[in-house]
C-alpha angles and dihedrals in degrees: 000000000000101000134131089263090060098050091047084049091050082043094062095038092070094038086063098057086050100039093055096040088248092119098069094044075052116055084034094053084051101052091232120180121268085236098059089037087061088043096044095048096037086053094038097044101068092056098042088116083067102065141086123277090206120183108324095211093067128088112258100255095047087041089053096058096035096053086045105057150283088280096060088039081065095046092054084047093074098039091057086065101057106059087173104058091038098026128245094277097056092038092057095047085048101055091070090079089056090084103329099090125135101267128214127246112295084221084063084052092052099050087052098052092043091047104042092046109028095233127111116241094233094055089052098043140047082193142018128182143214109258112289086185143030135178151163096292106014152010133231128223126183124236153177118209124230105236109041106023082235110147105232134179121243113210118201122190101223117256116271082010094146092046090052099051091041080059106059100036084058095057085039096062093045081056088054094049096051086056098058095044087053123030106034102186084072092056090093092057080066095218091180095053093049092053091051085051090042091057094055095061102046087045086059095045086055088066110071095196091068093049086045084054096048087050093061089041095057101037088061090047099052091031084116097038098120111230095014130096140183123201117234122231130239099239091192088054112042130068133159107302084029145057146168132203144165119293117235118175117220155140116265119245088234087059096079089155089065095042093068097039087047083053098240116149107243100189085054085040090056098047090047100054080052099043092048098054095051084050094050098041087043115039096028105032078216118097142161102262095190110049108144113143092270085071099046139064149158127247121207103265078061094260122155112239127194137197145170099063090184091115118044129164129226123184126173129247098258090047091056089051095050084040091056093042093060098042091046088045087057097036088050081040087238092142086162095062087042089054086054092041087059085043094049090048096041100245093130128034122267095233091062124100113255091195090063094047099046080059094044087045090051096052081063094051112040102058085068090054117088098354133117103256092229084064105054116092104215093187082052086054095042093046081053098045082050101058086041090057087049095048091048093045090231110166134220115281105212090188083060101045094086092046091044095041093047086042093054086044089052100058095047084061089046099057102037079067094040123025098182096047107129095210087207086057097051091039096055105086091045102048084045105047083044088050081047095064109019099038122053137032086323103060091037087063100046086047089052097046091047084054096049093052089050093059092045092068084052096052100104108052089041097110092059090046085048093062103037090054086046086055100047097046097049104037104044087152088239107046122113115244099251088052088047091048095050089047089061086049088056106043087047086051095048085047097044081051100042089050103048093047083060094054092044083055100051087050095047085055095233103143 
């Protein structure tokens, strides 16, 4: 991790961004300190002749990504779709690594297919294209399949892919090492441990079979979503370096020129991208993680269509709820019941004053009340949550990362359809109609009634759990016998109560 190949490779990292003039639209994009700008070019410029040259005909920034790796490709993914936080010049160069990569030969595409299946191109398919897509990890071809005429995506992972990946999270976590060795006050935002999430996640969007697997997933759990579509795979013909799906034709969401040509409505398009990830990520616990404009477009009824289901998100039924009370506790402008709602989940920590946070967490709320969108700086908004996070030592949530980091994503599309869209305003009916049914009297009887069949299946061998417990509770070899003697009241009392929530329940009629 920490060897003489990964800080070359850190080394290089920063050459190429000066070597392709990408360091300074950078550092300017990001509003960097005049102090760190000095540090970072005076570091960077002795070892220029070590980076990368990259395609002369692309902008720096894009030049930059594209000569470093498919890692970084990803990274600048995610950038081109917030034009507030990186500015509108750096956003638009950026877009063209969302599907406009360099792609590799289509005779390459062909030998994977064929060798990873066993089945000749020509057998699957009456036609097979060019690719019309290519990306950081993989290229589309179109299709038509053999049997049935039906036009079909074909879906092949790049050559060397998984080296080159391997490559670059090793020199990233000896990035994020060198973080936490140096600058302590970022040891709370745990780097090491969101590489490692991050790698996990990369290392599940490089197997196909897994992607082919979410797809279906998805596709079952949004089959009633009005205005929105999956395409389903083609299990005989997808494996792990290759998959294929169903073809739909449609415009991309980046295209805004052809959306209103096509006579879509932008402002409806922007509130339902938005409407339909909190849905997803709320209802379902199961969203698109990866949903910038390369991955959805519009077909020609005005659905929505996604693809690329190599990252998906999961989050648990307790961390929903916390997720739509704080959302419902900003969008009704309660940022004191937002602040308990991080105390009750632990995501601060208990000695700090909730008084204090509930004001630092309302001057990030407020300035997107009652204000025109165009005029709210969200890089303004993100560099003072951040500060709020470091005064109230809250750490990195690594189950989060994937549902902050989407939502973030979300918004960017939404507004680059929709400049003026108030996310607090489009979000409303859906975090309300969620508290509705998950949060309240509603929600507590249907818990109760989940546990109680729970302890029903154990009802039998409750008596032996019973005793052990009892054992365990009363004999540890070195308890006092008065410990010893309190434990065996409490584990009686936890028995006489587990059982007699078992037998309500049987009366109530609830399992």
């Amino acid at each position: 991790m920490r060897g003489p190949h990964n800080i070359l490779r850190l080394i290089r990292t920063g050459a190429t961004f000066e070597r392709t003039g990408a360091m300074g639209v950078v550092l300017e994009a990001f509003r960097a300190p005049v102090r760190l700008r000095v540090a970072v070019r005076v570091l960077a410029w002795p070892f220029r002749w070590l980076g990368h040259a990259g395609d002369p005909a692309l902008p720096p920034a894009t030049r930059a990504l594209t000569a470093l790796g498919p890692a970084y490709i990803k990274f600048g993914q995610i950038l081109s779709t917030r034009p507030d936080v990186v500015g509108e010049e750096l956003a638009q160069q950026l877009k063209y690594l969302q599907d406009r990569l360099p792609p590799f030969p289509t005779a390459e595409a062909r030998r994977a297919f064929e060798g990873e299946l066993g089945v000749s191109i020509d057998e699957a398919f009456s036609e097979f294209s060019e690719p019309v897509a290519a990306a950081s990890i993989a290229q589309v071809h179109r299709a038509r399949l053999s049997e049935t005429g039906a036009e079909v995506a074909v879906k092949v992972l790049r050559p060397g892919i998984e080296r080159a990946f391997r490559r670059d999270i090793d020199a990233f976590y000896l990035a994020a090492w060198l973080i936490e060795a140096l600058a302590h006050a970022a040891r709370r935002l745990r780097p090491t441990d969101v590489i490692a999430h991050f790698e996990g996640v990369v290392m599940g969007e490089l197997d196909l079979r897994l992607e082919s697997a979410a797809a279906a997933e998805f596709a079952a759990n949004t089959a009633r979503d009005e205005g929105f579509r999956v395409p389903k795979p083609e299990w005989h013909l997808s494996g792990r370096r290759v998959m294929t799906m169903g073809w739909v034709e449609g415009i991309g969401l980046a295209d805004t020129a052809a959306i209103e040509a096509a006579g879509h409505d932008r402002r409806a398009l922007a509130a339902r991208v938005l409407q339909l990830f909190l849905n997803h990520a709320l209802r379902d616990g199961y969203f698109h993680a990866d949903m910038h404009q390369g991955n959805l477009k519009v077909a020609a009824d005005g659905a929505i269509v996604a693809y690329d289901f190599g990252i998906m998100g999961r989050i648990d039924a307790y961390t929903r709820r916390v997720y739509a009370e704080i959302l419902m506790g900003f969008i009704r402008r309660d940022y004191r019941r937002v602040a308990e709602v991080h105390f009750e989940a632990g995501y601060v920590p208990a000695d700090r004053d909730i008084d204090e946070f509930a004001r630092a967490l309302r001057v990030v709320g407020e300035p997107i009340f009652g204000m025109d969108a165009s005029r709210i700086s969200m890089a303004r908004l993100l560099a003072y949550l951040f500060e709020v996070t470091e005064r109230f030592g809250m750490q990195t949530r690594t189950e989060l990362i994937l549902l902050q980091r989407t939502m973030v994503v979300v918004e960017g599309v939404a507004r680059s359809l929709d400049p003026q869209v108030n996310i607090w305003e489009v979000a409303r009916p859906v975090v309300e109609a969620y508290v509705r049914d998950n949060v309240g009297p509603k929600a507590l009887a249907r818990d109760l009634a989940r546990t109680a069949r729970v302890l029903a299946r154990f009802g039998p061998r409750l008596p032996g759990l019973v005793e052990a417990a009892l054992i365990r509770q009363a004999d540890p070899p070195k308890a006092p016998a008065p410990v010893r003697a309190r434990r065996l009241r409490s584990a009686a009392v936890g028995a006489v109560l587990g059982g007699a929530a078992v037998w309500a329940a049987g009366a109530l009629g609830l399992f």
